[in-house]
C-alpha positions in Angstrom: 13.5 0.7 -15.1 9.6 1.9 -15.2 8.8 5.0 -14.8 5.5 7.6 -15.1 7.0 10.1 -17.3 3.9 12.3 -17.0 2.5 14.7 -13.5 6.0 15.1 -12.5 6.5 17.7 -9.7 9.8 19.3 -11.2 11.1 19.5 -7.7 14.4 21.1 -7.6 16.6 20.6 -4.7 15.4 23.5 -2.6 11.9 22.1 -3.5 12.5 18.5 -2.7 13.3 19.8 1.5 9.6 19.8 2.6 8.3 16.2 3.2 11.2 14.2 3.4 12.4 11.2 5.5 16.0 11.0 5.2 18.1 8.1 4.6 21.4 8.6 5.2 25.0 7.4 4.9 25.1 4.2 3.7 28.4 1.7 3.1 28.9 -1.9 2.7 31.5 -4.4 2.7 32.6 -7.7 0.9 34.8 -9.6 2.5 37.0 -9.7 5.8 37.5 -7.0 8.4 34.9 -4.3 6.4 32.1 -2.2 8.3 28.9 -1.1 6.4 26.5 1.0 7.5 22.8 2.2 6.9 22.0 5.6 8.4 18.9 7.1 8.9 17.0 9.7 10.5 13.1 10.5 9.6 11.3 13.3 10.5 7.5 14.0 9.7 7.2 17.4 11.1 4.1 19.1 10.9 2.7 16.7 7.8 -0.4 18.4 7.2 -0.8 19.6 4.0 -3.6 22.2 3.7 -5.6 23.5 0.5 -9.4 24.0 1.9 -8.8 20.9 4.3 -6.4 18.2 3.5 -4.8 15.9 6.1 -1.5 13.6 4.9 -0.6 11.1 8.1 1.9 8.5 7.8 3.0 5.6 9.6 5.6 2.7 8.9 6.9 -0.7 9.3 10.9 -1.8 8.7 12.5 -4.7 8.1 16.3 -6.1 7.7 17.3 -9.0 6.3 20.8 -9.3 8.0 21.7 -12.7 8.3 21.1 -15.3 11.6 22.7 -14.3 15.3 22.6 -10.6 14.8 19.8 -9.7 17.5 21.8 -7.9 20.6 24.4 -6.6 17.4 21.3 -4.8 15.7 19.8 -3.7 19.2 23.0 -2.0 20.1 22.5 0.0 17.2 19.6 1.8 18.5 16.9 -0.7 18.5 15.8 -1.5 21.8 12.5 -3.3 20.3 14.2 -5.0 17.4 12.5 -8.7 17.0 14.3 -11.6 15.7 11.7 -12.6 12.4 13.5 -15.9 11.7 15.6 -17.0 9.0 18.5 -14.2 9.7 15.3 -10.9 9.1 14.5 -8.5 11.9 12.2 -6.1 12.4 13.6 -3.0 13.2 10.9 -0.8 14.4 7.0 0.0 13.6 4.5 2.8 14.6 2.1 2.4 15.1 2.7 -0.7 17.2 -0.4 -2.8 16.9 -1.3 -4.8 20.0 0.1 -8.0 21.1 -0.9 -11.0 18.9 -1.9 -8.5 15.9 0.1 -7.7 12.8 1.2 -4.3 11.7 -0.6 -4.9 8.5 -3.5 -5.8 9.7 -3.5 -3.0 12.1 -2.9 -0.7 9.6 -5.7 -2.4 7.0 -8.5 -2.4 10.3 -11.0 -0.8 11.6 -9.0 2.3 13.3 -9.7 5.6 12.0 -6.2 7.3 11.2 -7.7 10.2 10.3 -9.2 10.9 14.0 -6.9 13.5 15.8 -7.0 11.1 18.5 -4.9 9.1 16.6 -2.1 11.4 16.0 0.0 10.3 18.9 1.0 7.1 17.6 1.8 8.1 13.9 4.9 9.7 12.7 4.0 13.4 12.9 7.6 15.0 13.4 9.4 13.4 15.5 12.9 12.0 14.4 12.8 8.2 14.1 15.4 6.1 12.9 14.7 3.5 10.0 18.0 2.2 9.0 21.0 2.5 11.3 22.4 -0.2 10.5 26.3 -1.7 11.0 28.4 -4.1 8.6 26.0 -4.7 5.6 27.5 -7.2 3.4 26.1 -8.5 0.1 23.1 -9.9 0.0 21.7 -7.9 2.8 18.6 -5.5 2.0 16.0 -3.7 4.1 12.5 -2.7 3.3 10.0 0.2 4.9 6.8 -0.2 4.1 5.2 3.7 4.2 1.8 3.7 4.8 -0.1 7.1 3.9 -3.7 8.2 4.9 -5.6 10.5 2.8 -7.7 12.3 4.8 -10.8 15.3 4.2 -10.6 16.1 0.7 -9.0 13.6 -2.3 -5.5 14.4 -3.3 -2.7 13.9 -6.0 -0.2 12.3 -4.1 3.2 12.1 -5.2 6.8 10.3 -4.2 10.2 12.0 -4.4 13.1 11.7 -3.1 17.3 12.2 -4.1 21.0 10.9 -3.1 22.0 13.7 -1.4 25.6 12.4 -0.7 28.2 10.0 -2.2 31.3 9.0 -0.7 34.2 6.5 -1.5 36.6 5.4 1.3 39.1 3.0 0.2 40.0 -0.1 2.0 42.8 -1.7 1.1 40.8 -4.5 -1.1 38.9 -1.9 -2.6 41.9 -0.2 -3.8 43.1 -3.2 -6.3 39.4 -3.7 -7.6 37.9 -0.4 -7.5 38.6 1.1 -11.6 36.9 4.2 -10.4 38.5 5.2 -7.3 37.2 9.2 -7.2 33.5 7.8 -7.3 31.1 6.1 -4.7 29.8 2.6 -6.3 27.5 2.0 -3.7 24.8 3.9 -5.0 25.3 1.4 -8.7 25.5 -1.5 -7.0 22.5 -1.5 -4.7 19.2 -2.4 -6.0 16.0 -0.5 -5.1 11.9 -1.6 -5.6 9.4 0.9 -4.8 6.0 -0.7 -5.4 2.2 -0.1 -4.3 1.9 -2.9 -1.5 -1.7 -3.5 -1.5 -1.9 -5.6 1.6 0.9 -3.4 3.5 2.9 -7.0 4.4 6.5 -5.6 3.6 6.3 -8.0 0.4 6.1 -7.5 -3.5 3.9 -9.6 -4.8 3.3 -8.7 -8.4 0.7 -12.0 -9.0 -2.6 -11.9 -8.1 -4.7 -14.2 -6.7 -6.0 -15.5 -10.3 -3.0 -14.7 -12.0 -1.5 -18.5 -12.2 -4.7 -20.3 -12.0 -8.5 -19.6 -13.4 -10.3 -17.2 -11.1 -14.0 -17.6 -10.4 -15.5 -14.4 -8.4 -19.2 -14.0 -6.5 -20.2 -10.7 -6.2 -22.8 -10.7 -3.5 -24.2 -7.3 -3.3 -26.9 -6.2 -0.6 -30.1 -5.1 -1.9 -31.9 -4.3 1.4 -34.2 -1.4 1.4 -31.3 0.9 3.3 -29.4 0.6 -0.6 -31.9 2.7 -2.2 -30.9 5.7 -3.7 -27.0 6.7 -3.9 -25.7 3.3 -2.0 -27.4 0.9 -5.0 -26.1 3.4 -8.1 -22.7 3.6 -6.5 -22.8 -0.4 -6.2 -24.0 -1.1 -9.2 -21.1 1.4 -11.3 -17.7 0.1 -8.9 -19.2 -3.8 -8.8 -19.9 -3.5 -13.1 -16.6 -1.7 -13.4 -14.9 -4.5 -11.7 -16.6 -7.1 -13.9 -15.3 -4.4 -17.1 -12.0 -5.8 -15.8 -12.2 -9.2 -16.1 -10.9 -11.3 -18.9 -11.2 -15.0 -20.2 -11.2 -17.9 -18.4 -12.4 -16.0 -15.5 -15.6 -16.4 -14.6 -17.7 -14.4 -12.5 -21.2 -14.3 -11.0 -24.0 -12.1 -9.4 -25.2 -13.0 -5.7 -28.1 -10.5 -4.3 -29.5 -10.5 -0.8 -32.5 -8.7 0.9 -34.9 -11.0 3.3 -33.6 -14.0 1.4 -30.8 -14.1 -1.4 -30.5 -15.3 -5.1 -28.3 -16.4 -7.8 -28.7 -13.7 -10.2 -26.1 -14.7 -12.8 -24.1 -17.9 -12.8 -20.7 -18.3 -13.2 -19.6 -17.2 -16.6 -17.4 -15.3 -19.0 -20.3 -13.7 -20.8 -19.2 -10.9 -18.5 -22.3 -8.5 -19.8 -24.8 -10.8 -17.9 -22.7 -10.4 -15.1 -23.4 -6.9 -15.8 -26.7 -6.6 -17.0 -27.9 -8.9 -13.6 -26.5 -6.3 -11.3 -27.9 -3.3 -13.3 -31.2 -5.3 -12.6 -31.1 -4.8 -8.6 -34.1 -2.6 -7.0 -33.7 -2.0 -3.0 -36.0 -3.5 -1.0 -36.8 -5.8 2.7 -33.9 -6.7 5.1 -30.9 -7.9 5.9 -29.8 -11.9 4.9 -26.0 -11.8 4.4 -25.6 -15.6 5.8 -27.8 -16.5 2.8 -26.0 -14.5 0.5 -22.7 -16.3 1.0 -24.5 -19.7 1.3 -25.7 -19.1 -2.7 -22.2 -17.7 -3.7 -20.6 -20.6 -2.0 -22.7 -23.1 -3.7 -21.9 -21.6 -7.0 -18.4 -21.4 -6.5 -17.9 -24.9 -5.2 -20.8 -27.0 -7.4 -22.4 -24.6 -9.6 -22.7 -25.8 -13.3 -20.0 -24.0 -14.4 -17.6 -24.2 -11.2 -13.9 -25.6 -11.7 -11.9 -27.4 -9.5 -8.6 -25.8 -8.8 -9.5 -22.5 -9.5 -9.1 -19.7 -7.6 -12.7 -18.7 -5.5 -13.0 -15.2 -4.7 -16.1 -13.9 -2.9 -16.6 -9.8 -2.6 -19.1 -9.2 0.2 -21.5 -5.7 0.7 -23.4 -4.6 2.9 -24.8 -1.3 4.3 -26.4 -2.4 7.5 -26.4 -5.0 10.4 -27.6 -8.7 9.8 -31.0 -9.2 10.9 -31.3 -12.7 9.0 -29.0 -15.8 9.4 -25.4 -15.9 10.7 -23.0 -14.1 8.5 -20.4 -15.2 10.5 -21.3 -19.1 10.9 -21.5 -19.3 6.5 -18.2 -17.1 6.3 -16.5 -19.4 8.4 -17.3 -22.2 6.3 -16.5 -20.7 3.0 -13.2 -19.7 4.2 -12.4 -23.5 5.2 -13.6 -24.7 2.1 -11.0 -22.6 0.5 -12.8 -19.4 -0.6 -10.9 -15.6 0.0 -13.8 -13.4 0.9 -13.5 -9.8 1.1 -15.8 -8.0 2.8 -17.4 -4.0 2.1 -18.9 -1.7 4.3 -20.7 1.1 2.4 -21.9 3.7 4.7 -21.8 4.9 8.7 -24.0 2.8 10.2 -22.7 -0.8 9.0 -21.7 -3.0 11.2 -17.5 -2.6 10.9 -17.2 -5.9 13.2 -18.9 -7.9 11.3 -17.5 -6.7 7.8 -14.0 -7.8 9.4 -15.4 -10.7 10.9 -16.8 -12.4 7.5 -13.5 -11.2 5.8 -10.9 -13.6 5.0 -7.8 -11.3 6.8 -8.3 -7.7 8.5 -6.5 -6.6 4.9 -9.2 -7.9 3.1 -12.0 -6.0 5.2 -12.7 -2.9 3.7 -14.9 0.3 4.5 -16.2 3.0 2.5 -17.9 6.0 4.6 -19.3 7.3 1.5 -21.1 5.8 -2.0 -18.2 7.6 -3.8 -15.5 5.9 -2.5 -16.8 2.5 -3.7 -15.5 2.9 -6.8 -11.8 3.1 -5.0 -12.8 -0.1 -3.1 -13.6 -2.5 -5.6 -10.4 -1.0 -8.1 -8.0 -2.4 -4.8 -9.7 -5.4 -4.4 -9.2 -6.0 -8.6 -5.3 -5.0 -8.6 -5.2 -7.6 -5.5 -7.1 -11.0 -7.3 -6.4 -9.9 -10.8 -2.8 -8.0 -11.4 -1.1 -8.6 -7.9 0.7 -5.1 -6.8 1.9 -3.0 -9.7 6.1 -1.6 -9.6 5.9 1.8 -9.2 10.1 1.9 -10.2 12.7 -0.4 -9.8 16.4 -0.2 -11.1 19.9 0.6 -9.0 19.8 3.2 -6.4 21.3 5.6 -8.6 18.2 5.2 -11.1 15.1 5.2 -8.8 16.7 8.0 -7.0 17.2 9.6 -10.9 13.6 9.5 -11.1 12.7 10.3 -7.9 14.3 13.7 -8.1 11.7 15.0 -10.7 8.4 13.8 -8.3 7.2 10.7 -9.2 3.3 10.7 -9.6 1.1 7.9 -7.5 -2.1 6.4 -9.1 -5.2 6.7 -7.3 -6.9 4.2 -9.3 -4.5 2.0 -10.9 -7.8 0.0 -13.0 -8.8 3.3 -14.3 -7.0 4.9 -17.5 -4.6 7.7 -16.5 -3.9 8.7 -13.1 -6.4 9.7 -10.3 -6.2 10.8 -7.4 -7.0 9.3 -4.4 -10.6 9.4 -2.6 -10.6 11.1 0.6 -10.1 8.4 3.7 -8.2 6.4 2.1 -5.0 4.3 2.9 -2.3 3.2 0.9 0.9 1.5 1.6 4.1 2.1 -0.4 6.9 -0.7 -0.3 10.6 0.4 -0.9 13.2 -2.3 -0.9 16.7 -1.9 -1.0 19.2 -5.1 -2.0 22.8 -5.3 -2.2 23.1 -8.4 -4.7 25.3 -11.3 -3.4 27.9 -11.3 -6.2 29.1 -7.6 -5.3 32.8 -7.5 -5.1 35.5 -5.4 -3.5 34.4 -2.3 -5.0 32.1 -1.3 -3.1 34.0 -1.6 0.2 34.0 1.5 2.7 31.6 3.1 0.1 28.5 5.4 1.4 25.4 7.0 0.0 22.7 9.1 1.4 19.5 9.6 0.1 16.2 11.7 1.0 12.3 10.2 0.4 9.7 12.5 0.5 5.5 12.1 0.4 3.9 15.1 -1.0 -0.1 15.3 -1.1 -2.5 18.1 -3.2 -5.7 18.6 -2.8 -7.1 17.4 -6.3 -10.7 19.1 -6.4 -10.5 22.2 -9.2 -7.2 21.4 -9.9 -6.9 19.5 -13.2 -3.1 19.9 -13.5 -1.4 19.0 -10.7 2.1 20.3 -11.6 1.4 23.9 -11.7 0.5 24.2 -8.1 4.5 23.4 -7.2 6.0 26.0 -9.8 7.1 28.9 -8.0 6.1 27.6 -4.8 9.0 27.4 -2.0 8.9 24.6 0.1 11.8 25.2 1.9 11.2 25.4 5.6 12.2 22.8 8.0 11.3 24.8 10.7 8.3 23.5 12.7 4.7 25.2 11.3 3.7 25.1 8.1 5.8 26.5 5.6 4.8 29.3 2.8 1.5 29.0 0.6 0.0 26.8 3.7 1.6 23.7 2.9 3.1 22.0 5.7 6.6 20.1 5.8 8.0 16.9 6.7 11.9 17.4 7.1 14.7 15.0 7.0 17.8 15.7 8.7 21.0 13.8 9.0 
């Protein structure tokens, strides 16, 4: 079990109401002639959370791993879209639903701006939608949602929390000779539960990063065209050192610059200051070459003098502008098939998205940052993704997550920085919950059920240092529509 054990909420069970998605009622079988069940109804109703202006929309992506030849079973569930995955997984159900030939992730990761009223529509924003209602789990079933949340206006402290509301223990005939505790549900102790930061929104833990089995050799390939100048190049120059700060040996990195033409600044290496002191070095000046800055970086990665075979080649592409020089999208191509990940940046309002996703190496690694500030934020996800894979928020049975859960668990802005921060305005982040009920269960469990609540909370973070002490004594109770007292809006789970 991990856990935060500082920023908690304190939510008490009135508390804990606003800003929940229920899942509910939940049983599972072993053995012949047993029916298991996953229940759940979510409602996001009115999910805007206001102090000055402060927007929290979610959407969400589910899957069930259910074993082979269950399709028209699951659809007569209440999943009219359910799709057959392969290998005995489904998905359930996704909003928004991206169009055909495109992934949810990479939806989700892209270039469309959640935050846009326009886009409320097609996000959850209270209407009931079931995530699991599911018949006849048997062990070695589970089911994940993937939750993605957007930050919107102003940065917040954004929390998780959530409790089993209701326990409940039939007994089938087979449970009756193994169950020693017959007066108590032992679903909720046998079921196994990840929650983790899902960095690339996939549905999957994946807690190594790219260089976490291998040596990892990065190119940071930073534009220096005269539209850097001023606030683009400082904030450059402090989230691009800071991810350098977070590097360790073997891993090499080097600095790649572009303007009219581009340069290798600093070779590979694992005197990580040069790295540094190169990109401290950078003055804003002529146009646009990406194509030549991904030519140098691909060079240096593949044959420079201090390049290795085998390792892992990461690329991390800025620019502010539109290519005026070369053909970004020609070299990028090339440096992908060669074996290179390349994630590309886009610091301002007038870059050229397209092409930022274009040179990228997935829509997920394509990233954009409307403002210098939220560079910083950038270049920390892009490190937890090639350095530390995605970090475990908690893990344990059902019965412990859900332990935890009931106080408010706080969510890192930053997870490279010390302490917790809170999260940039416009941002995204996706949270992965899993649920498994381990092969080897036994009798036990049969005709048991559990129901439990999850709940997203977000707080404005500007002149408020301590975070807790805007929920004590505040009453979050209403799950009628509107906002509920002190402004802050409510996302209701009913069963």
């Amino acid at each position: 079990m991990s856990k935060d054990t500082n920023d908690k909420i304190g939510l008490s069970r009135r508390k804990v109401l606003a800003g929940l998605g229920a899942v509910g009622v939940a049983s599972a079988g072993a053995g012949l002639g047993t029916t298991a069940y996953f229940n759940d109804t979510e409602s996001f109703d009115g999910n805007t959370l206001t102090a000055g202006e402060l927007d929290l929309k979610l959407d969400y992506k589910s899957t069930y791993l259910g074993g082979p030849g269950r399709l028209d079973d699951i659809e007569a569930m209440g999943y009219p879209d359910v799709e057959d995955l392969g290998d005995g997984r489904y998905l359930l159900d996704q909003t928004p639903a991206p169009g055909e030939g495109q992934s949810w992730e990479d939806y989700v990761t892209g270039e469309i701006d959640f935050c846009s009223p326009a886009m409320d529509e097609f996000l959850v924003n209270g209407d009931g939608i079931p995530v699991f209602t599911l018949d006849d789990v048997k062990p070695g079933d589970s089911g994940e949602v993937t939750i993605s949340l957007h930050i919107c206006d102003n940065p917040a402290y954004v929390y998780l929390a959530g409790e089993l509301t209701q326990a409940e223990n039939g007994q089938s005939e087979p449970e009756a000779d193994a169950d020693d505790t017959p007066d108590q549900g032992d679903l909720a102790d046998a079921i196994e539960v990840c929650v983790w930061y899902d960095e690339d929104c996939d549905n999957v833990y994946e807690p190594t990063g790219t260089g976490e089995r291998q040596e990892l050799e990065v190119a940071l390939v930073s534009d220096t065209s005269d539209s850097m100048s001023g606030a683009n190049l400082s904030a450059l120059q402090a989230a691009a050192t800071s991810f350098v700060g977070n590097l360790s040996s073997p891993d090499e990195a080097a600095a790649i610059s572009f303007a009219s033409g581009a340069s290798l600044d600093q070779k590979l290496t694992t005197t990580y200051q040069d790295v540094i002191n190169a990109i401290n070095n950078y003055t804003a000046s002529g146009s646009t070459n990406v194509a030549g800055g991904i030519n140098v970086a691909q060079t240096e990665l593949t044959s420079g003098t201090n390049a290795t075979p085998g390792a892992s080649k990461v690329m991390i592409v800025l620019t502010d502008g539109f290519e005026n020089v070369g053909d970004a999208r020609t070299a990028a191509t090339a440096a992908k098939n060669a074996g290179t990940r390349i994630f590309g940046i886009g610091l301002g309002n007038n870059v050229d998205a397209s092409l930022v996703q274009d040179i990228s190496s997935s829509p997920g690694d394509a990233f954009l940052a409307p403002d210098p500030a939220d560079l910083d934020t950038v270049y920390a996800e892009i490190a937890q993704i090639v350095l530390a894979g995605e970090q475990k928020i908690l893990s344990g049975t059902m019965s412990e997550v859900f332990a935890e859960l009931a106080d408010g668990e706080a969510l890192d802005g930053n997870r490279q920085e010390e302490g917790r921060q809170p999260y940039p305005g416009a941002t995204t982040q996706c949270i992965g919950f899993e649920w498994t009920l381990p092969a080897d269960v036994g009798n036990e469990i049969q005709t048991d059920s559990v129901s439990f609540d999850l709940a997203v909370y977000a707080e404005q973070s500007r002149h408020n240092d301590d975070p807790q002490v805007a929920f004590n004594g505040t009453d979050v109770n209403s799950t009628s529509p509107g906002p509920a007292p002190n402004g802050t809006g409510n996302m209701s789970g009913q069963n």
